[in-house]
C-alpha positions in Angstrom: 10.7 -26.3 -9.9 9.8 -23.0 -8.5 6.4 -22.1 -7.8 4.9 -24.9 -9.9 1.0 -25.5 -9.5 -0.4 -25.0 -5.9 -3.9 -26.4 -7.0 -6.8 -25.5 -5.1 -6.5 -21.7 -6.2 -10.3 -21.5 -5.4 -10.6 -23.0 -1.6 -13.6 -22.1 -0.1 -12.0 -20.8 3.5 -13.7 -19.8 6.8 -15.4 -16.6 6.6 -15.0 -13.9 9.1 -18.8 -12.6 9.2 -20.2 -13.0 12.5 -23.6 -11.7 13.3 -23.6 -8.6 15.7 -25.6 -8.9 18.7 -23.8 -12.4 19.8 -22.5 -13.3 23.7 -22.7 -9.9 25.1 -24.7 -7.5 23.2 -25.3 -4.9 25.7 -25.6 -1.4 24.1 -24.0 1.8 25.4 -24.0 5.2 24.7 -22.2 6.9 21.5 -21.4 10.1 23.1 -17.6 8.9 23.2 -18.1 8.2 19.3 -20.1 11.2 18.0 -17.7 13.8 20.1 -14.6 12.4 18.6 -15.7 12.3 15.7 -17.0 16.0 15.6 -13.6 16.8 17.2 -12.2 15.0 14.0 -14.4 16.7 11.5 -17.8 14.5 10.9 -17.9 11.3 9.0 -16.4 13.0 5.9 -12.8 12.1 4.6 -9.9 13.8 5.1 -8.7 16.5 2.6 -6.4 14.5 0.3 -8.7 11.7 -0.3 -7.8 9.5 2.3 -9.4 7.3 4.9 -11.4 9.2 8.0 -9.9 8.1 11.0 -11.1 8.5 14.4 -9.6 8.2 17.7 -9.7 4.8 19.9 -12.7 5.1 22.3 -12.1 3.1 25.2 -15.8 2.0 25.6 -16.0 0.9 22.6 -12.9 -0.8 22.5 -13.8 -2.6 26.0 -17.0 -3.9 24.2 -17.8 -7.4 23.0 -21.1 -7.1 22.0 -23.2 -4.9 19.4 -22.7 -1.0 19.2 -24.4 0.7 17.3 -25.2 4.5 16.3 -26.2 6.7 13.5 -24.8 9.9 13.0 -26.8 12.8 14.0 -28.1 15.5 11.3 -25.6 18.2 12.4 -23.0 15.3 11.3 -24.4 14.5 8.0 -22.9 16.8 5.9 -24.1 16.7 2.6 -27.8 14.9 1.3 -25.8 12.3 -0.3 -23.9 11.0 2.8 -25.2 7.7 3.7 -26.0 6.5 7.4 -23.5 4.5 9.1 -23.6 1.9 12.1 -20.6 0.5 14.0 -20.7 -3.0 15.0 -17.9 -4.4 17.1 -16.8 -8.0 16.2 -14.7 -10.3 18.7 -12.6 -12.5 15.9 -10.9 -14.9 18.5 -10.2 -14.9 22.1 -7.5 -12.4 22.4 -8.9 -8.4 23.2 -8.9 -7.5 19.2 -12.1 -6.1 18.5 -12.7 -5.3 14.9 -14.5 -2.4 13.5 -16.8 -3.5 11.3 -18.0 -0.2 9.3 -21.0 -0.7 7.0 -23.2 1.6 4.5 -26.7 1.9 5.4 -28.0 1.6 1.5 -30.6 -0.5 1.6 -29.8 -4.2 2.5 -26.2 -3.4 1.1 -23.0 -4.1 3.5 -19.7 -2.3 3.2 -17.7 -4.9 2.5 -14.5 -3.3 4.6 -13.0 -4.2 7.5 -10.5 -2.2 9.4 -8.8 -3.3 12.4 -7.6 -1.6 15.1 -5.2 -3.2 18.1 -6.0 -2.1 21.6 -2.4 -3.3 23.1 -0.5 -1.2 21.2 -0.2 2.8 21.2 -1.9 3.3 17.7 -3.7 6.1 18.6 -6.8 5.3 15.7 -9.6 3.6 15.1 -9.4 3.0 10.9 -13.1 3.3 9.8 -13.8 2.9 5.9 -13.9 6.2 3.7 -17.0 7.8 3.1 -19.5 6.3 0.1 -21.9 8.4 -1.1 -25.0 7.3 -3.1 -23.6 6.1 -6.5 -26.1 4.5 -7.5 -28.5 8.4 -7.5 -25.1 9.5 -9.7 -25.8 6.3 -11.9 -22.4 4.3 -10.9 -21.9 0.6 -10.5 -22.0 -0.8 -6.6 -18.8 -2.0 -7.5 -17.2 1.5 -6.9 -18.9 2.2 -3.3 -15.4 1.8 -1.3 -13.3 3.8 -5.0 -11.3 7.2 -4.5 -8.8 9.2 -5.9 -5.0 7.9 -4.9 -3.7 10.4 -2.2 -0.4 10.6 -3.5 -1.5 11.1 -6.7 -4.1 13.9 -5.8 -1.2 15.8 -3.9 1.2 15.7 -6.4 -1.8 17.3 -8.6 -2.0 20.0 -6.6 1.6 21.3 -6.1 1.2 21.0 -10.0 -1.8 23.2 -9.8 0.1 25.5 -7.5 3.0 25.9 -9.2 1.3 26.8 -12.4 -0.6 29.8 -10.2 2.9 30.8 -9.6 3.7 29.3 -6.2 6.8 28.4 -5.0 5.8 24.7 -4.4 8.4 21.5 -3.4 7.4 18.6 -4.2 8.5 15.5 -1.9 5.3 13.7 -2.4 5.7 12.1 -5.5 6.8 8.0 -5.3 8.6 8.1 -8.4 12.7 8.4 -8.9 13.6 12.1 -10.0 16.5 10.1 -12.5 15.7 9.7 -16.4 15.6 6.2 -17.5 19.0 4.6 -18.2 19.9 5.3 -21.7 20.3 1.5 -23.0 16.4 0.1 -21.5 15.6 3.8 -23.4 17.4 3.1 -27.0 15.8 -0.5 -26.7 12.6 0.7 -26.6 13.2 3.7 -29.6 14.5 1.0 -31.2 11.5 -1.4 -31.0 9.5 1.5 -32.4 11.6 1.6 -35.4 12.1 -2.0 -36.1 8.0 -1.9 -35.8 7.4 -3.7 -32.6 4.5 -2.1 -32.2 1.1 -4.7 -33.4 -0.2 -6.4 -30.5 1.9 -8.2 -28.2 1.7 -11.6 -26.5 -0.9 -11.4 -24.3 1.3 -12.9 -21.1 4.2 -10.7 -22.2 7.2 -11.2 -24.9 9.7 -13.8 -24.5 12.3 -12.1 -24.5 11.2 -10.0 -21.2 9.8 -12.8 -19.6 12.8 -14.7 -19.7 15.1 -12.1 -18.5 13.1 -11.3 -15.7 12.9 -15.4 -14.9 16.7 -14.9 -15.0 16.9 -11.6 -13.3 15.0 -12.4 -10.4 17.2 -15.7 -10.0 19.9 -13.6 -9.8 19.0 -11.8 -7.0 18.1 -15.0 -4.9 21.2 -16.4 -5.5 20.7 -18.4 -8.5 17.4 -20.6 -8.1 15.7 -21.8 -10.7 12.8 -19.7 -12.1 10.4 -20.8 -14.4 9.8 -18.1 -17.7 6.1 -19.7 -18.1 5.0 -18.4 -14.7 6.3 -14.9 -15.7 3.4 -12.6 -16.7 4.1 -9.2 -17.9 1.4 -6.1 -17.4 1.1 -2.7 -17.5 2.6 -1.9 -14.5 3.1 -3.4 -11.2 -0.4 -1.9 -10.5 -2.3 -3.6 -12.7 -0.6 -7.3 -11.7 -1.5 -6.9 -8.4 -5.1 -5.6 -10.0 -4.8 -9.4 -11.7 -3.3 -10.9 -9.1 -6.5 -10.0 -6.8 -9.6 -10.8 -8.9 -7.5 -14.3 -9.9 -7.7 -14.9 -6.1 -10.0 -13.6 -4.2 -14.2 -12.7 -4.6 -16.9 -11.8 -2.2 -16.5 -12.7 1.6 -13.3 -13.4 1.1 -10.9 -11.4 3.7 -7.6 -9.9 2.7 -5.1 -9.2 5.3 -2.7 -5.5 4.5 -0.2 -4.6 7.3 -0.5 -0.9 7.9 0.2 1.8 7.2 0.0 0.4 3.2 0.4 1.6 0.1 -3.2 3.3 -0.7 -3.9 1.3 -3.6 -4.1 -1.7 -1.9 -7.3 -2.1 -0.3 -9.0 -0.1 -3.0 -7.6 -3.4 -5.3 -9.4 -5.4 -3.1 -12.3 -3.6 -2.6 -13.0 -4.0 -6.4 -12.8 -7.9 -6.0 -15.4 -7.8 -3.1 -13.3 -9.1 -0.9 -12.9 -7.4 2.6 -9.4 -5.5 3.4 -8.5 -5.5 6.8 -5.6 -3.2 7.9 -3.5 -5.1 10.2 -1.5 -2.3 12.4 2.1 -2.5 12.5 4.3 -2.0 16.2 5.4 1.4 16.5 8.3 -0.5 18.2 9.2 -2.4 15.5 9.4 -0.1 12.3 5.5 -0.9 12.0 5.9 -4.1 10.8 3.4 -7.1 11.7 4.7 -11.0 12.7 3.2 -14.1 12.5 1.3 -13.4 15.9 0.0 -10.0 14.6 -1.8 -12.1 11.6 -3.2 -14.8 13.8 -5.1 -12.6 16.4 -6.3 -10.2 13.9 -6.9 -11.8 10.9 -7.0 -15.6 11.7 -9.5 -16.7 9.2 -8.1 -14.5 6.3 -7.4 -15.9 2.8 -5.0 -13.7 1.4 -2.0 -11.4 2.7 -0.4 -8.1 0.7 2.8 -7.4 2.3 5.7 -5.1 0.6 8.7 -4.8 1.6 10.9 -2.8 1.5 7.7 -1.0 2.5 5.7 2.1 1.1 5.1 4.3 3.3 7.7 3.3 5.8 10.9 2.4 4.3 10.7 -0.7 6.9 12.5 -3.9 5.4 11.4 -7.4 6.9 14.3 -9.3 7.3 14.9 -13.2 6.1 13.6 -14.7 9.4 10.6 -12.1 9.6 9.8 -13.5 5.9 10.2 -17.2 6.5 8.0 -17.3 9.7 5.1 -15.5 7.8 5.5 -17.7 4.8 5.3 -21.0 7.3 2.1 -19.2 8.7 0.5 -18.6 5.1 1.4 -22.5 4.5 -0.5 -23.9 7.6 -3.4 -21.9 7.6 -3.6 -22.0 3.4 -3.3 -18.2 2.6 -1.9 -16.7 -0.3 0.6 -14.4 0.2 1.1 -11.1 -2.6 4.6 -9.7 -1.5 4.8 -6.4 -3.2 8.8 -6.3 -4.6 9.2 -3.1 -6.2 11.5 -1.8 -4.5 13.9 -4.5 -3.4 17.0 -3.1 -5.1 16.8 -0.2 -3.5 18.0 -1.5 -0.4 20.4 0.4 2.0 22.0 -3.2 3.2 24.3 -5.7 1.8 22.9 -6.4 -1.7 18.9 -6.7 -3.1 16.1 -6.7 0.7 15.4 -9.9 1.5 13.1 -11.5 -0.5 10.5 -14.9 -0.1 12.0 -16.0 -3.4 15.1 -16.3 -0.6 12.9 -19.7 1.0 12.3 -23.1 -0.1 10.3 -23.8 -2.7 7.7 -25.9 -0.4 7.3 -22.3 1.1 6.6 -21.1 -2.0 3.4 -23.0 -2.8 0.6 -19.8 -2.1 2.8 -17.0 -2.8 3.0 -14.1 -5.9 5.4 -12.3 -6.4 4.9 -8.8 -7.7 7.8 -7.0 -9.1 8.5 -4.1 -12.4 11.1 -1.7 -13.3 9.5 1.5 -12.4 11.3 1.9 -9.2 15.1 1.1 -9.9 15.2 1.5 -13.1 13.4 5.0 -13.0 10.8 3.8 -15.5 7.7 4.7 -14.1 6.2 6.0 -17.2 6.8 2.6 -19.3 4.4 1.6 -17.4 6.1 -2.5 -17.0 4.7 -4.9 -14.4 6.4 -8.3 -13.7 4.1 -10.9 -11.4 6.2 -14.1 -11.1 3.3 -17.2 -10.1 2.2 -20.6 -9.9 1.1 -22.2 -13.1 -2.5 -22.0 -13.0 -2.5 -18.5 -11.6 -0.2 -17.3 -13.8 -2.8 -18.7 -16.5 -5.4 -17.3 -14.8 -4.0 -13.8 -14.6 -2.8 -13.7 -18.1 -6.5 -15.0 -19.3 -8.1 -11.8 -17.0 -5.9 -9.6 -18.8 -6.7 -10.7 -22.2 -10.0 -9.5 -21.6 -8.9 -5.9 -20.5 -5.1 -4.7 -22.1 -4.6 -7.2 -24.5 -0.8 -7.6 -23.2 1.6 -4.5 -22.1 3.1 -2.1 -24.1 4.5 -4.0 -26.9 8.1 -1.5 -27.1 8.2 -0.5 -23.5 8.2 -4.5 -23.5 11.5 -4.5 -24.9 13.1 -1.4 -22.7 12.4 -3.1 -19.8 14.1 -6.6 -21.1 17.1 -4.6 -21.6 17.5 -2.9 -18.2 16.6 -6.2 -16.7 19.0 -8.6 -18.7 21.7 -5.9 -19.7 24.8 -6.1 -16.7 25.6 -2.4 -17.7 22.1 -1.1 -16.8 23.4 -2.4 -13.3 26.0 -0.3 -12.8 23.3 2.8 -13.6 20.8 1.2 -10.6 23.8 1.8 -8.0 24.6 5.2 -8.8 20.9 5.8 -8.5 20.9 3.6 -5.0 23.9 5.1 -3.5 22.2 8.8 -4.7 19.6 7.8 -3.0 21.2 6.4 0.2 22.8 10.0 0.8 19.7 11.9 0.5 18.4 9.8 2.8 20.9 10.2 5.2 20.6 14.0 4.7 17.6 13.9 5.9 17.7 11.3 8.9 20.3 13.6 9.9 18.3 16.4 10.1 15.4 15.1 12.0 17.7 13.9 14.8 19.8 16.7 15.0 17.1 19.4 14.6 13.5 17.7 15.6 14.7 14.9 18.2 11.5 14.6 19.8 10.0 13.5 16.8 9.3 9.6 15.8 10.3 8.5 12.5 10.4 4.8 11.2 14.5 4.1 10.2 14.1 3.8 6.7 16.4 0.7 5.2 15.0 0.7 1.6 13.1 2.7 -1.0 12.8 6.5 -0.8 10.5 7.1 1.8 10.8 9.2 5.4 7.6 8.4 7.4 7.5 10.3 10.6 4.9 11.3 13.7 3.4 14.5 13.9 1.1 14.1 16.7 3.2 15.2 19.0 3.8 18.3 17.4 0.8 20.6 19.3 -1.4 17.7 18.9 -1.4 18.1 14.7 -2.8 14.9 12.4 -0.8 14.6 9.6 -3.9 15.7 7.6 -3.3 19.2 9.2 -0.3 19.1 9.3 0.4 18.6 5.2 -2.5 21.2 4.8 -1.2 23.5 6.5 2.5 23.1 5.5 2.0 23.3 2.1 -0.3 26.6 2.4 2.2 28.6 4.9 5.6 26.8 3.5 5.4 26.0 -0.2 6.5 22.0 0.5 4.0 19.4 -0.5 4.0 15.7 2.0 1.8 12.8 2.0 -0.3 12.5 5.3 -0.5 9.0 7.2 -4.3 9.4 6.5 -3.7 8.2 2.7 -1.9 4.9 4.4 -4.2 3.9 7.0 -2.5 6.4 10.6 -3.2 10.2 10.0 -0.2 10.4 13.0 2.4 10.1 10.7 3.5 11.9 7.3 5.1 10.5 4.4 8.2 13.1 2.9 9.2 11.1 -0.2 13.1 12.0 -0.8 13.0 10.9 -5.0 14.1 14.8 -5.5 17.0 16.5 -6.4 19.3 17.3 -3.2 18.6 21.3 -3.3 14.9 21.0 -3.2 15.2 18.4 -0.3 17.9 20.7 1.7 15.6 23.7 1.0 11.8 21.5 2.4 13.8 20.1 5.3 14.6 24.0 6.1 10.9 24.9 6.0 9.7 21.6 7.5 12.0 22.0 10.6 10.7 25.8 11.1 6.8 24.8 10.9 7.4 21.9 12.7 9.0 24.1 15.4 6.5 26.9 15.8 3.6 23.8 15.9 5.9 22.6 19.1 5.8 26.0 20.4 
């Protein structure tokens, strides 16, 4: 039976927390360090709320011993910045240094780690966000690492804009521009009125959890899949929220292929486990492999992957799947695959999915999925998490203790778009709408910007492309600057772990994509110039 009990949900795994100072722990000089990152703007994030990022320094990549510095006054901008040191960590005997970033607070270590590859182009050195003293503003230690979502922050302010009277586009917003499909829509009037509206089960309905057993059996070709290990939140958000704190706890390390989603190592963060951004080949539609995983991350216990991918649009294909969920099986790691958006899929039928493999593969993994993308419910806020036994149980006992259950009518919308056949036919109009805007704007890139990179997008509505070329902009600047000189609001890379790359999100109505692609390809121009 699918994804019955894969015991052991606890393992105590190696942890990857070597002292500093070990085998070679000559020091050198931080002038390399403290001139980028003045050149990059101090150790203070990025506008947009997303991780600072500085450039690779060669030194300190070559290292592999202890490096430390503190940033001088001139740097510290603002009494409640806190001191940092860098500490450069050899995981295993390849050249992958990792950039171990911790908060001087006291005794207190950050408990992030971001990773950065020296054998591939990436261009950045990911070093955690800034923390101020939350504890002086009378906040938990559990929120050191929080922040605002980017994407959500710059959909606030073309909001803001627009309501000063600007003439703002919005493509930064990850949510379909459709309404919800009239039958999931009367289902969930309808619940209203028949009084579905007490408390509901606490791991979901019946009725949804059972059509989303069936649905996603559907898409992988008929398998069984079990109803009991369905459990039904608000939002896919909030299952991978469960998912997390069911798993994984202090010093445990969680491996997230970037650029990511932002919310993702904030999620772990709150567990106390460490994130550590694994960077994807430019060459290779920034995805990761098997190899990737092992020289970065080889002591990890847990893996967030999502595919089709957000920011990227990348798809990992069956093969790509399969040899990472072999890996996750040897070396005992539990794999979250992030399914949102595998109908929206610009191939033959739904992306490839690890409900695709054998159920011996299937041991460690979650499967996170909801009908906010497809089904253009985003604000019925329904999250599907399909697990083994005891984590399902797990999960479901976490979230009696927070929601009490989803949203007992919005329960009952999304059963209908999941186990009504007509609400299919309204998920391919939206995919094949979706397909041609994002061949409108593919095609515009290539005819009118063909020096610039771009990942080929093969699923969900996302355009992520390089800026760095363009006069040397980040995509901090770059979204700054567009959105104050051309009225058209982006995501930068910075929100998703590369501030080289933008994300244009094309979830908008054709004219207001035609007209930002106009302005877009003029500023990007005159920054070529």
């Amino acid at each position: 039976m699918l994804l019955e009990d894969a015991g052991a949900a606890g393992e105590a795994a190696d942890r990857m927390d070597p002292e500093p100072g070990g085998r070679d722990s000559r020091p050198f000089s931080c002038a390399h360090c403290v001139a980028a990152c003045y050149e990059h703007g101090g150790p203070h994030p990025h506008p947009g709320g997303g991780p600072h990022q500085l450039p690779h320094c060669p030194r300190l990549l070559r290292s592999r011993g202890s490096h430390q510095h503190h940033w001088p006054a001139a740097l510290q901008r603002g009494p409640a910045l806190v001191q940092r040191h860098h500490t450069i960590l050899e995981l295993s005997k390849g050249d992958v240094p990792l950039v171990a970033g911790c908060y001087r607070a006291g005794a207190r270590k950050a408990t992030s780690r971001l990773v950065a590859r020296r054998d591939r182009a990436s261009g950045y050195c990911h070093r955690p966000p800034r923390s101020t003293s939350l504890m002086s503003q009378g906040l938990s230690p559990n929120l050191q690492h929080l922040e605002t979502s980017a994407t959500i922050a710059i959909s606030q302010e073309a909001k803001r804009r627009r309501a000063a009277g600007e003439d703002v586009i919005d493509l930064g917003a990850g949510e379909p521009d459709f309404p919800t499909p009239s039958i999931p829509a009367d289902a969930g009037v309808r619940a209203i009125r028949e009084g579905k509206t007490h408390y509901p089960a606490n791991e979901g309905i019946l009725e949804l959890r059972a059509a989303a057993a069936k649905h996603l059996s559907l898409l992988s070709g008929g398998r069984p899949v079990n109803a009991d290990h369905v459990v039904i939140s608000n939002g896919s958000k909030q299952s991978l929220f469960n998912v997390c704190f069911s798993l994984f706890g202090p010093g445990d390390v969680v491996a997230i292929p970037a650029p990511a989603w932002v919310s993702y190592p904030q999620i772990v963060h709150l567990t106390r486990a460490r994130p550590v951004l694994v960077p994807g080949d430019p060459e290779w539609s920034l995805k990761v492999g098997v190899r990737d995983l092992e020289r970065v991350v080889p002591g990890a216990q847990g893996l967030i992957l999502c595919s089709p991918c957000n920011p990227t649009g990348g798809v990992y294909t069956h093969a790509e799947i399969k040899a990472i969920a072999q890996w996750a099986v040897e070396r005992k790691v539990w794999v979250i695959t992030d399914e949102i958006y595998r109908r929206i899929h610009y191939g033959p039928g739904p992306a490839p999915s690890f409900l695709d493999l054998p159920d011996e593969l299937l041991e460690r993994v979650v499967v996170i999925y909801g009908v906010s993308k497809a089904y253009a419910m985003t604000g019925w806020r329904i999250g599907i998490a399909l697990a083994p036994g005891k984590i399902a149980k797990a999960m479901a006992a976490l979230q009696s203790h927070t929601t009490t259950g989803a949203n007992h009518p919005a329960q009952f919308a999304a059963a209908a778009a999941l186990g009504d056949e007509r609400v299919e036919q309204d998920v391919m109009r939206m995919v094949a709408e979706f397909r041609k805007r994002r061949d409108l704007v593919v095609g515009r890139f290539r005819r009118d910007l063909p020096g610039v990179e771009f990942v080929d997008p093969l699923g969900a509505f996302y355009f992520f492309f390089r800026v760095d070329s363009l006069g040397g902009s980040s995509g901090t600047e770059f979204c700054t600057r567009l959105i104050t000189e051309s009225g058209v609001a982006l995501v930068p890379g910075s929100a998703f772990g590369d501030d080289r790359y933008v994300r244009l999100s094309y979830a908008a109505a054709t004219g207001d994509i035609e007209r930002a692609l106009e302005k877009i390809v003029g500023f990007a121009k005159k920054l070529g110039d």
